[in-house]
KOLTORDO-802384 format. One record per residue (C-alpha): x, y, z; residue in three letters. Coordinates in pm, whole numbers, plus 50000, padded with zeros to 5 digits. Each point is the difference from the previous one (the first is absolute). Layout:
REM KOLTORDO-802384
XYZALA/...
***
This chain:
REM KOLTORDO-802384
423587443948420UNK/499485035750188UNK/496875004950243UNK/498975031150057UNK/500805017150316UNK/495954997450090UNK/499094964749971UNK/504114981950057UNK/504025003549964UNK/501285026649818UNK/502824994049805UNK/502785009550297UNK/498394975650211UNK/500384973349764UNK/503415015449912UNK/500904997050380UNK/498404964750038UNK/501904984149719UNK/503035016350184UNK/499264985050347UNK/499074965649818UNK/503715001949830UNK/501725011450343UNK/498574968550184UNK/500814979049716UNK/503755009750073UNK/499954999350374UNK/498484961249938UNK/503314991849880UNK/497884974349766UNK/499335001049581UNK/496184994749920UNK/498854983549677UNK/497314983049881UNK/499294972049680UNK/497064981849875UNK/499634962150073UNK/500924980749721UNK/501965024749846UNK/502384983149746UNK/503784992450006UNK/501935031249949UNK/497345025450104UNK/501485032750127UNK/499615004450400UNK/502245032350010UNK/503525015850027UNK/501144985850325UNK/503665011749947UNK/498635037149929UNK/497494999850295UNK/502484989650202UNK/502565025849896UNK/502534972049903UNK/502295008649675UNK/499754970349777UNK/503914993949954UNK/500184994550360UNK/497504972250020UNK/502084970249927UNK/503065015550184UNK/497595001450272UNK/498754966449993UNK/496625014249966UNK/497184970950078UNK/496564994750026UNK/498404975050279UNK/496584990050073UNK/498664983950246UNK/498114966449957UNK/499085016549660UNK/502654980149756UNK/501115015049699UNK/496955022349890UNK/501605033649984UNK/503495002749848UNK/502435037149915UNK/501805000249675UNK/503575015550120UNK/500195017849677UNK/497855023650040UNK/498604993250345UNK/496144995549931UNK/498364975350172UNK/497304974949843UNK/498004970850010UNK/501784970850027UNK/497744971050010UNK/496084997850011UNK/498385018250260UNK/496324982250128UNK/498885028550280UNK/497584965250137UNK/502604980650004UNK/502065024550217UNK/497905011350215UNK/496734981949953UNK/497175022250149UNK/502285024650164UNK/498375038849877UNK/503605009349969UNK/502694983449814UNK/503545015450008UNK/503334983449897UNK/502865011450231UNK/503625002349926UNK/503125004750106UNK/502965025949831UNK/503074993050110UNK/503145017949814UNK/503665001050218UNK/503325024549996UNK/498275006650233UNK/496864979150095UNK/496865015049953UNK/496204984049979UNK/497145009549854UNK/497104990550025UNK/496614999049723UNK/496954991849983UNK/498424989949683UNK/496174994850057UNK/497864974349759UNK/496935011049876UNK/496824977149935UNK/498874992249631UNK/496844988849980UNK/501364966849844UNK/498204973950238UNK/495734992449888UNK/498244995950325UNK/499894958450033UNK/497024978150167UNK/501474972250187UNK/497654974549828UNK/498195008849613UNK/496644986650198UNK/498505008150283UNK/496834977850141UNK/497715009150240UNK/496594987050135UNK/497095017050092UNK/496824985950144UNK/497055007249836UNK/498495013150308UNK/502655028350042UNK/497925033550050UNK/500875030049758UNK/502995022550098UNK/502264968150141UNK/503165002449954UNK/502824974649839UNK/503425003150052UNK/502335002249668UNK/503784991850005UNK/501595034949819UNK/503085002449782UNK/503345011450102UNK/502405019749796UNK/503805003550061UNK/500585032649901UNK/499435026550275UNK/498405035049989UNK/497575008349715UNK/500974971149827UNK/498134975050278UNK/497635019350016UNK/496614976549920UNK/496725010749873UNK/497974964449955UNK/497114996749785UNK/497194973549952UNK/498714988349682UNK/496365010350001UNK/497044978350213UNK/496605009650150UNK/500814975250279UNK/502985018850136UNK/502275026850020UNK/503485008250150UNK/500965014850293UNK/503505014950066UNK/500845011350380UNK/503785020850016UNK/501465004950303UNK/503595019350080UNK/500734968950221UNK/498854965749861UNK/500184990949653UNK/496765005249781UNK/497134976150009UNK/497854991149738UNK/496184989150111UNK/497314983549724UNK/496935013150088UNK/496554985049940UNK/497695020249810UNK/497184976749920UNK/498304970950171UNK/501534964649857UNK/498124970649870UNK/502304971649975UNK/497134981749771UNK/500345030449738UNK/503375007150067UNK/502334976550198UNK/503535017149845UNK/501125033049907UNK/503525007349820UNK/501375035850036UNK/502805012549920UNK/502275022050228UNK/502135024549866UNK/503125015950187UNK/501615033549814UNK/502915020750121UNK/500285037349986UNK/503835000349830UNK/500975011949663UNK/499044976749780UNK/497154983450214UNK/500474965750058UNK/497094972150096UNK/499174963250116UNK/496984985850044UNK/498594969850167UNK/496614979449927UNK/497575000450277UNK/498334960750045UNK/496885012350202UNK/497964967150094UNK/496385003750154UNK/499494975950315UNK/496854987050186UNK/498844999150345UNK/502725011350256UNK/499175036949930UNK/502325011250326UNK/503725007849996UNK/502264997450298UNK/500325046450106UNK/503295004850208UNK/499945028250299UNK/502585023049838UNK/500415004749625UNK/504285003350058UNK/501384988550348UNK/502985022450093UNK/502734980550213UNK/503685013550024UNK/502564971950136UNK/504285005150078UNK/501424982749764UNK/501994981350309UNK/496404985350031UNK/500694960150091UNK/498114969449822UNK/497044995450063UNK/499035037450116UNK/496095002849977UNK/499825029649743UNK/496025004549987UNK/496784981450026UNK/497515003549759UNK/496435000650016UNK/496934992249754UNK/496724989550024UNK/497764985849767UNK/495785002350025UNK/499514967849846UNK/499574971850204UNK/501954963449993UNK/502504992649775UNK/498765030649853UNK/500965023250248UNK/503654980950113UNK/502685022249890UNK/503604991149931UNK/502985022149977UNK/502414994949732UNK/502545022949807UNK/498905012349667UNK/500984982249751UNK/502275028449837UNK/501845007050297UNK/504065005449969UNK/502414971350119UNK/501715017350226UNK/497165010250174UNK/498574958550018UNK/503864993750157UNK/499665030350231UNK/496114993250144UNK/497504972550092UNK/496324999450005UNK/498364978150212UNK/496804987949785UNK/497185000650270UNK/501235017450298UNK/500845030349742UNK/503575009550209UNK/503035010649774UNK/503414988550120UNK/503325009649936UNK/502364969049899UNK/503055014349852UNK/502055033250099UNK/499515033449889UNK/502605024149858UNK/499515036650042UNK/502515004649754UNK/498704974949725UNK/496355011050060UNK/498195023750153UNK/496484995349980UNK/498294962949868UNK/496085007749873UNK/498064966250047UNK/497074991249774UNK/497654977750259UNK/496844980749831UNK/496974990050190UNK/498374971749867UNK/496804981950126UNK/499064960949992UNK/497095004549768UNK/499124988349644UNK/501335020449779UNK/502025015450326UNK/500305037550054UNK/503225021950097UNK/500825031750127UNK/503475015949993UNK/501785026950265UNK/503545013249982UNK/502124991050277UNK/503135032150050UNK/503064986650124UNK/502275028150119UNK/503464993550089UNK/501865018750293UNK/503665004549941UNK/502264987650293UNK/503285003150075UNK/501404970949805UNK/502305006749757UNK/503435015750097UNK/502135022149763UNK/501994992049755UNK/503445015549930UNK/501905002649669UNK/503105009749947UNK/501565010149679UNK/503265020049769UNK/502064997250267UNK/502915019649941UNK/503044981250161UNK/502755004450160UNK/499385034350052UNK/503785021249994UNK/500845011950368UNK/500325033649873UNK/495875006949839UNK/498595020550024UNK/497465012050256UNK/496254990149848UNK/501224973349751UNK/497494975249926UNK/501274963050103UNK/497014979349946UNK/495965003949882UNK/497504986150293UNK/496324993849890UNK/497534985350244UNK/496194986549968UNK/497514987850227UNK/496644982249843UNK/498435005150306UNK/497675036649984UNK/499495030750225UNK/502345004250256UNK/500534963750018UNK/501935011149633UNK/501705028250148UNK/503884993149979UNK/502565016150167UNK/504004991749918UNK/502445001950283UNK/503694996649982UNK/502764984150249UNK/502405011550066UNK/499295037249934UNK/503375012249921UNK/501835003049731UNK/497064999949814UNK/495855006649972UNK/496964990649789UNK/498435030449763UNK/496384992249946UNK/500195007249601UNK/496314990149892UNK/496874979650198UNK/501384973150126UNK/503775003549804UNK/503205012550193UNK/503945003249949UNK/502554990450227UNK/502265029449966UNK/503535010450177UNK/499175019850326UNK/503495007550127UNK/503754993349872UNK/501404967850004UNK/503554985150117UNK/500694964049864UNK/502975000050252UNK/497225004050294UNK/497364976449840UNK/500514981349663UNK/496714986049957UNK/496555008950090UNK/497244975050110UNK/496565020249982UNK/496914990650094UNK/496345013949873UNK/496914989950148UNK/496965014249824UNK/497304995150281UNK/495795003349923UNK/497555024550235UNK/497834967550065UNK/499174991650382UNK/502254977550073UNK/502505013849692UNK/501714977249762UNK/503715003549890UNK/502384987349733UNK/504125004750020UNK/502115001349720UNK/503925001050050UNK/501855019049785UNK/503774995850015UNK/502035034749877UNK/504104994049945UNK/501565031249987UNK/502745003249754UNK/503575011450081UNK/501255037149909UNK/503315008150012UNK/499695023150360UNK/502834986450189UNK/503565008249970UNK/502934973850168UNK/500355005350330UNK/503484989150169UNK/499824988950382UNK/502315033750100UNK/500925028549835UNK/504264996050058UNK/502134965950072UNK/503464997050080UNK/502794976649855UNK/503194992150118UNK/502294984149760UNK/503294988450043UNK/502975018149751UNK/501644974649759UNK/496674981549964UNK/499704982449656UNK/498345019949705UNK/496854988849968UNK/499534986250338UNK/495945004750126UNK/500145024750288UNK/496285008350069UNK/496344994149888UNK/497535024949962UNK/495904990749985UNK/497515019049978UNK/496264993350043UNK/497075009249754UNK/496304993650086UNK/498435000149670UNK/499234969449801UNK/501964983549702UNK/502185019349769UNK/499095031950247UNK/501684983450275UNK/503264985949763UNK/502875017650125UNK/503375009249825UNK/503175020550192UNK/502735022349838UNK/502405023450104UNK/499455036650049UNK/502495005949787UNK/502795032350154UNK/503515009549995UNK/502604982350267UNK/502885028049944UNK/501134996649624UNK/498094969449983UNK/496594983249966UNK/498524982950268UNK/499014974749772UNK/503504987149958UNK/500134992450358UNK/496744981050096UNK/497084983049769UNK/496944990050118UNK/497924969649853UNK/496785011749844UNK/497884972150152UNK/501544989250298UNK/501305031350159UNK/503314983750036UNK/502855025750018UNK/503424994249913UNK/503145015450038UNK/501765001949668UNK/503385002650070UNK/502094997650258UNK/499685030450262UNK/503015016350202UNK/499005014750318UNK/502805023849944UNK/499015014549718UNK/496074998150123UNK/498854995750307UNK/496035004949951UNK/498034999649685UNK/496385010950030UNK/497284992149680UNK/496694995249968UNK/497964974049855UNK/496945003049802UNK/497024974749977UNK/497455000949718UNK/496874982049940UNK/499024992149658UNK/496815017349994UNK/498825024749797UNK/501045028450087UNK/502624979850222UNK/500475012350351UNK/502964999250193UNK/502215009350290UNK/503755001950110UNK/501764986650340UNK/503275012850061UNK/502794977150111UNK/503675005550167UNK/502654978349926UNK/502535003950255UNK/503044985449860UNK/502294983250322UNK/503445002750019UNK/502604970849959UNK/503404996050115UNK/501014997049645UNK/503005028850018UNK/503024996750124UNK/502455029450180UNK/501965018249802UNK/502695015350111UNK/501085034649898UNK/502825012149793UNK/503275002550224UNK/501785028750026UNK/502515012049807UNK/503374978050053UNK/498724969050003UNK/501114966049846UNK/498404973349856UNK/496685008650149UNK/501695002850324UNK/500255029350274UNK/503175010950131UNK/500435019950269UNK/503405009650180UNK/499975000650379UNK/502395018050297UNK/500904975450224UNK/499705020050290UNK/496375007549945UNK/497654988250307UNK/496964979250000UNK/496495003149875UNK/502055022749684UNK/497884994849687UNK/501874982749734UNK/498065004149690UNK/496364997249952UNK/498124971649737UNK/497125015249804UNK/497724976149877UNK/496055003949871UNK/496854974549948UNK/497685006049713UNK/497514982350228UNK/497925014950240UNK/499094997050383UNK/501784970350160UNK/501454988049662UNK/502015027549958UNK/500845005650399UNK/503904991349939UNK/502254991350269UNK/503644998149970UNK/502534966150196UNK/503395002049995UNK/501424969049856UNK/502554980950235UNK/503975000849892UNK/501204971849804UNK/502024970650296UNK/497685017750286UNK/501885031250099UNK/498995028850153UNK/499775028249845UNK/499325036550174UNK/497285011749781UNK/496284997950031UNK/496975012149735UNK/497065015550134UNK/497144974749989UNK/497295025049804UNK/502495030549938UNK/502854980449806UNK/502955023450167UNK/503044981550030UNK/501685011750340UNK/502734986850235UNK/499454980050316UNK/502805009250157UNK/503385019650019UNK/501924988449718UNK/503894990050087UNK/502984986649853UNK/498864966449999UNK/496885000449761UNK/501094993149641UNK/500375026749759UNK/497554993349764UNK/496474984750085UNK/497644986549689UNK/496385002050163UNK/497144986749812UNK/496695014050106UNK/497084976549926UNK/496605029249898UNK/496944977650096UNK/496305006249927UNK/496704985550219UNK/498504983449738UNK/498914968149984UNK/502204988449886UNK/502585024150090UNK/502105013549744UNK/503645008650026UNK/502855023449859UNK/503985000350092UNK/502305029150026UNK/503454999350049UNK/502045023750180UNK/503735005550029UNK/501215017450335UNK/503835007450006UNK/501725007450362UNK/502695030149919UNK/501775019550213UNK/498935036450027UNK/502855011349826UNK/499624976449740UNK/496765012749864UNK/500635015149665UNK/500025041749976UNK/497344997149724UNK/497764979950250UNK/501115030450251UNK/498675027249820UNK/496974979449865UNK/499235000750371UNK/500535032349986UNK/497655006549752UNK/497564973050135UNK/500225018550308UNK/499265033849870UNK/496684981849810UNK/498984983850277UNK/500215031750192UNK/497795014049744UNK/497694970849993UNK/499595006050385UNK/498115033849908UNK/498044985049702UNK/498934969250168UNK/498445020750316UNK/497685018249804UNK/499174964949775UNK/499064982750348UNK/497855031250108UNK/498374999849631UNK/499854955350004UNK/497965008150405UNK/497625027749874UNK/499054974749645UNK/499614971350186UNK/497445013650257UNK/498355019249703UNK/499984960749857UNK/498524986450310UNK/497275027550012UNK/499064989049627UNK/500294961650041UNK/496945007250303UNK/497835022149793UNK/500464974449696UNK/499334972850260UNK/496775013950131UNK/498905013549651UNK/500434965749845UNK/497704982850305UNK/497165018749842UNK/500555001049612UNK/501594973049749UNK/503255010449835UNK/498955010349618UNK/503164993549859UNK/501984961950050UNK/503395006549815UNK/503145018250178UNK/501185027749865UNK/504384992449960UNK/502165015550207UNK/503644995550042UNK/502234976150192UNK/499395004150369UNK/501924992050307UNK/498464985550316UNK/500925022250327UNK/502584991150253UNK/498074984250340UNK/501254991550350UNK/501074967149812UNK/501825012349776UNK/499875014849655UNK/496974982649727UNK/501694997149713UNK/497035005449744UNK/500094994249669UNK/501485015249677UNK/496364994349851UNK/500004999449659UNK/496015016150025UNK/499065002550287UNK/496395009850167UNK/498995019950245UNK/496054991350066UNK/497825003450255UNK/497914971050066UNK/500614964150187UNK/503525009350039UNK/501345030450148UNK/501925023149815UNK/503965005150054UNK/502335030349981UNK/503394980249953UNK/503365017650108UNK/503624985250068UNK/502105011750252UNK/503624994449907UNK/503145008850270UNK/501675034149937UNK/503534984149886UNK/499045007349601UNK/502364990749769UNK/501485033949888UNK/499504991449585UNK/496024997850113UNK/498365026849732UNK/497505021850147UNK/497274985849784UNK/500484966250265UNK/500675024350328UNK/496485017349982UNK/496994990849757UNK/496855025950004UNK/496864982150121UNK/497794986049778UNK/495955000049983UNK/497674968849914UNK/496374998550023UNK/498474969650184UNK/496684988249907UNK/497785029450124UNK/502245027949838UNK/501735009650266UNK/503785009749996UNK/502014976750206UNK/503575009850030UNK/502774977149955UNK/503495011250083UNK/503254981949881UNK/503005012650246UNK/503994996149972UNK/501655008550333UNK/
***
């Protein structure tokens, strides 16, 4: 319809209106719809899914559902094609009785994720309830002596529908005698008054029968009727009046027995029995109101003897009679108004529902974890319900419609900090004092995979024995993981690398679930002296997390080599030494020298040398340097000595236990002119070499002084270096066979390694040399005179210098 810009809306208005209407309807958050009582199975409400904006294939995946509460099964959605319709039979009385409004209200609820809706589906009246008389006759008696214009109270009909369909017009069947009377008012119900018209005679007329006719104003009209039983009486011409037409009392419904509510007052002109009046309930008065309220007959006081209920009922409207003594008696009726006060009495009530649990430690911020709805029957602010929520962190209540809120994630959680949640929400009522209600709600988070194995320290060390037994457990790795379950199951492996030309997994394993590590073959100290790995632990998460410790296996040295002596010189026998010797030559002359080496290292391979004693105890007049090996004379030798001496020189390590080597040396005594020309100019030579050698060997000490302070220099900075960063590489680089330098003991007879390291670390690194005594045999090559220095790396990659030297 369009009104004319004069006289109402013009058609933007109402275009803008119906816009407005539709923007609040949204912002509501809540469907409206509306169906006629009695409707029958299967009548269409409307397209829920659609108004919703749900697709109809994702309704079942969804677990889309309806709930109502308190309001059974009326409604129900067909999933197909998500219309919603009547269910069951709908009586709008039987819902909500003589409530104006009548509203079904129900609950969406759909997950992945969780969202609710909620709808409101209103019931409209029928007119499909006649108005009903409590009794199909009414009597009432009237003195003959009543003047014209009295008035008689008439019980009306009540209809259960509401609206225009209890709406009553009455109507009397026709009668000169008397008419009706109808008085409306916005606040009591409507009361119907016969009227006298026309002077009785109880002689010509002691009854009357009219008949009383009740007619809604609904589509189709509906009626009831009652018969009126009017019988004239005689004499007592006086009713009992009362003061007040409707007494008006409001009481709290905390009220205790007994509470005096009113007192009522009437008074009748007749005298005697005539004019005694007694107080009584009318006759059609509810129950509930006879269990609530007491009249006292004479005294006319109305006392309360059960509780009252604010909630239950708000107002009670109380028929009272007056009825004298006389014969016929006479009665008079008043309304008594209850109204009830609300108090205080009724806390809140907390419901909580789709709770969504455990919730993953890794949620988002805002998820919903569980659907709060509160209630309070009390009204006003003593209805008023607030929700609070303790503790306050991680998470907070989101007020999502009157009285309905979500428990949603505030903050992030850690299950590691704080596994499970204990929550408590207290909805509390604006009443003076205030009510509350508590509900716990217990939130478990759920594990996520966030943690990766942590080991106690980032690097261990190992020392293990050489020769151990392959296989033989050496060290135990174990690392920590604070998730839960298969999060926090643990596996190690190698970090797999190259050890030289080999891989490092044929040297150690490690158990996957222990973190045992063992040594799979025997290991040699001389051929590797430190062997650095790592080892990685994995949880069995998903995506699995993980970390590495590094660990150094220093292998320890055994005394399990013995000396070995070195080739003699050309001339020799049967593995023996000979050696021809002047007579005449003095003491502390150096015989011949033993050359013997220790794979070993450090004390293992410090060798000593011990002159074995001559066979029946004689003295002989030789002696072998303890460290050094040089066979000289102890004295001047003369005629007297034997002329040929067989010396055996015991080579000794200082392991435990030592290890030992023999060499056997043949000194002859000759005269000086007995020593053979070849041997002469082999001296000769000799001589001229080691004159030579005298030139050469200056310059090699000079060169052997400047290298080893250039090695000290470089063992310090390694030393310092390695104090404040961790080695990144554990294996030795080989070198070749190194000699150990001659001390104030002696010479250190080091080791013809087979592969030797030279590492920084634990142990110190060592530039090996051998100091021999000039006397060289003259068939020495030049190859064993002088060797060029060679280079190794240690562990840092630094060079570190190792010299071999023939003197």
């Amino acid at each position: 319809m369009v009104f004319s810009r004069r006289g109402g809306l013009g058609t933007r208005d109402l275009l803008l209106l119906f816009l407005l209407l539709a923007a609040w309807e949204v912002g509501s958050g809540q469907l409206h719809y509306s169906i006629p009582e009695e409707a029958r199975h299967g009548t269409f409400v409307g397209r829920i899914a659609q108004d919703l904006g749900l697709e109809l294939a994702e309704l079942v995946p969804r677990l889309f559902r309806v709930a109502s509460k308190g309001r059974g099964d009326l409604l129900g959605v067909n999933l197909q094609n998500g219309i919603l319709f009547v269910n069951s039979r709908i009586d709008r009385e039987e819902l909500c009785g003589w409530s104006a409004e009548c509203s079904i209200y129900l609950e969406v609820i759909v997950d992945r994720p969780l969202q609710v809706f909620h709808v409101e589906v209103k019931v409209k009246d029928i007119n499909d309830n006649p108005p009903v008389f409590r009794s199909r006759e009414q009597r009432i008696f009237i003195s003959e002596s009543r003047l014209l214009d009295s008035r008689f109270l008439i019980e009306g009909a009540a209809d259960s529908d509401i609206g225009s369909n209890a709406l009553l017009t009455y109507t009397l069947s026709p009668s000169e005698y008397f008419s009706l009377d109808v008085q409306a008012s916005e606040e009591l119900s409507k009361s119907l008054w016969l009227e006298l018209r026309k002077s009785l005679d109880r002689e010509e007329t002691p009854e009357f029968h009219l008949l009383l006719t009740a007619t809604d104003m609904g589509k189709p009209e509906l009626q009831g009727t009652v018969e009126l039983l009017i019988t004239v009486l005689d004499v007592n011409d006086n009713a009992p009046l009362f003061d007040q037409a409707v007494y008006r009392v409001h009481l709290l419904e905390t009220a205790a027995n007994g509470t005096l509510v009113t007192t009522l007052n009437a008074s009748d002109a007749d005298e005697g029995a005539n004019g005694e009046v007694v107080f009584s309930f009318d006759s059609g008065i509810s129950p509930d109101i006879q269990e609530k309220f007491k009249v006292d007959s004479s005294s006319g006081e109305i006392r309360l003897i059960d509780k009252l209920d604010y909630e239950e009922t708000k107002s009670y409207e109380i028929q009272v009679k007056a009825v004298d003594k006389g014969s016929p008696p006479m009665s008079n009726h008043c309304k008594v108004l209850v109204k009830v006060l609300d108090v205080n009495d009724n806390a809140p009530e907390l419901a909580v529902t789709s709770l969504s649990l455990p919730i993953r430690e890794d949620a988002p911020l805002s998820t919903v974890i569980a659907l709060i709805s509160v209630s309070d029957r009390d009204s006003g602010a003593n209805g008023q319900v607030t929700c609070s929520l303790m503790p306050h962190v991680p998470f907070k209540l989101v007020s999502t419609f009157k009285n309905y809120y979500s428990l949603v994630l505030d903050s992030t959680l850690d299950r590691e900090s704080l596994s499970v949640y204990e929550l408590v929400v207290t909805a509390r009522d604006g009443g003076s004092p205030s009510l509350w209600a508590t509900a716990s709600v217990s939130v478990e988070v759920a594990d996520v995979n966030d943690n990766a194995p942590a080991f106690a320290q980032p690097e261990y060390t190992v020392f293990v024995k050489e020769n151990n037994p392959p296989g033989c457990h050496i060290f135990t790795v174990s690392a920590q993981d604070a998730d839960a379950q298969e999060n926090a199951l643990v596996s190690y492996s190698l970090v797999e690398r190259r050890v030289g030309d080999r891989a490092l997994s044929s040297y150690v394993s490690v158990h996957a679930e222990s973190g045992k590590v063992y040594a799979l073959q025997s290991l040699d100290h001389e051929e590797l002296e430190l062997l650095q790995f790592q080892v990685s632990a994995r949880d069995a998460g998903m995506p699995p997390l993980g970390s590495n410790v590094t660990l150094q296996v220093f292998v320890l040295d055994e005394n399990d080599n013995a000396p070995a002596l070195l080739a003699p010189r050309v001339g020799g026998t049967s593995g023996a030494v000979s050696e021809l010797v002047p007579r005449l030559v003095g003491a502390g002359h150096v015989v011949a020298k033993v050359r013997a080496v220790d794979a070993d290292s450090g004390y293992n391979a410090w060798l000593s040398y011990e002159l074995q004693s001559a066979a029946g105890g004689a003295r002989i007049p030789f002696r072998v340097g303890l460290y050094t090996g040089e066979i000289s004379t102890t004295r001047v030798l003369d005629e007297a000595d034997l002329p040929r001496h067989c010396l055996l020189v015991l080579v000794k390590d200082h392991g435990e236990p030592a290890l030992t080597a023999t060499a056997t040396v043949l000194v002859s005594l000759v005269e000086s002119g007995q020593v053979p020309k070849s041997s002469s100019r082999a001296s000769v030579g000799a001589t001229g070499a080691e004159a030579a050698l005298v030139d050469v060997n200056v310059y090699l000490i000079i060169a052997i002084c400047v290298v080893s302070s250039l090695l000290v220099l470089t063992l310090l900075l390694h030393t310092a270096l390695r104090c404040s960063a961790l080695p990144t590489e554990g294996v030795c680089a080989p070198g070749k066979p190194t000699l150990v330098c001659s001390s104030a003991l002696g010479s250190w007879s080091n080791s013809q390694q087979r592969q030797p390291r030279v590492c920084s670390g634990e142990f110190p690194p060592k530039t090996d040399l051998m100091a021999f005594s000039p006397g060289l045999p003259p068939s020495l090559n030049t190859s064993e005179r002088n060797e060029q220095p060679e280079a190794n790396l240690d562990l840092s990659g630094n060079v570190s210098p190792t010299f071999e030297l023939w003197l």
